[in-house]
N, C-alpha and C positions, 0 to 999 in steps of 0.2 A: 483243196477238194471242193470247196461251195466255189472257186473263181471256174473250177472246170465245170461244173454241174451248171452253174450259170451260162457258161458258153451254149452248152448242150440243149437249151429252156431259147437260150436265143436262137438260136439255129432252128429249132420247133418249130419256136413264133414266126420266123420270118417264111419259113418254107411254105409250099401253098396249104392250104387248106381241105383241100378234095384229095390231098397224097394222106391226110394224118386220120388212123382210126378212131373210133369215140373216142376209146381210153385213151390216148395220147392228147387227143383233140381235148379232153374234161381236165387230163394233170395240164395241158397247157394255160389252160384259161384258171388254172387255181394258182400256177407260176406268177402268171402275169397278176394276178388281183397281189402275189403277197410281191412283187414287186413293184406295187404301186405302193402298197404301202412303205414300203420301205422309201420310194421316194417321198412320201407324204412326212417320215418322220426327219428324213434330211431335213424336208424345207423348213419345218418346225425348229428344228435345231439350232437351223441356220440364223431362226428369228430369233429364237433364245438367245444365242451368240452378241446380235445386233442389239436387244434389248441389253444386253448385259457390259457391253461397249457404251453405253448411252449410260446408264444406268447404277453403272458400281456394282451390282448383285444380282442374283437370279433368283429373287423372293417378287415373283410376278403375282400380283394379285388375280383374281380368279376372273374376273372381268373383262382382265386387258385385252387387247388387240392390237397386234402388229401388223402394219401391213395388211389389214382388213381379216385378217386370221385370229382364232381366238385362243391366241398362247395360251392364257391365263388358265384357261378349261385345259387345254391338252398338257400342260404340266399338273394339276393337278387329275388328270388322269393318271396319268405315269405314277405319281406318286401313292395314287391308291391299288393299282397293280403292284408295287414294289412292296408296299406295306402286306400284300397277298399272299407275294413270292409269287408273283408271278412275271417278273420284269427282268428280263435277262440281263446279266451279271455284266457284259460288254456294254451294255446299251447305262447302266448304273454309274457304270466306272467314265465314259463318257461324259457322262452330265456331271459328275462330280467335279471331274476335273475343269468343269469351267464355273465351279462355282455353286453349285445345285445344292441346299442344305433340305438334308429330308425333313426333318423335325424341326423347324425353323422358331415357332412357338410354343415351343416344349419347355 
C-alpha cells in the first residue's frame, strides 16, 4: 500500500507543474518535505550503523558527529520522542536491532 502510494507521489512530483491543482500541487510539496525526511533518517541510521561497526555499541554520546553530522543529538532525539510515544514501533524495532539501548543509565 505505502510502495503504491509512493509511486503515485512520484509521478505527481515528476509530472509538470502548471498540469497539477493547488491542492495536489500543496499534498505534493508535504510528500516530498516527509520524503526528505525520511531520507534524512536513513543517512542518520546509516551513521549510526558506521559508528557502531567502529565502535562496539550505540551508546553515542550527545555530542558526537559522524561524518560532520550530529548523531549524538539525533539519537538522543529519537530517544526522547520514544520516551513520549511518539516514535513509531518499526523505526524502534530498527534501532534495536542494531544495538540501541533506551535506558542505557538507568
Amino acid at each position: 500500500m505505502q510502495e503504491t502510494r509512493d509511486k503515485i507521489i512520484f509521478r505527481a512530483v515528476t509530472s509538470s507543474s502548471s498540469s497539477l491543482s493547488p491542492t495536489t500541487a500543496a499534498a505534493t510539496t508535504i510528500n516530498s518535505k516527509r520524503r526528505d525526511k525520511i531520507g534524512h533518517w536513513e543517512k542518520m541510521f546509516g551513521l549510526l550503523r558506521i559508528y557502531k561497526e567502529r565502535e562496539s555499541h550505540c551508546n553515542v554520546p550527545c555530542r558526537h558527529k559522524e561524518d560532520g553530522k550530529n548523531l549524538g543529538w539525533w539519537l538522543n532525539t529519537l530517544q526522547a520522542r520514544k520516551k513520549k510515544g511518539e516514535l513509531d514501533i518499526s523505526l524502534i524495532e530498527r534501532l534495536e536491532d542494531i544495538g540501541v539501548v533506551w535506558e542505557a543509565f538507568k
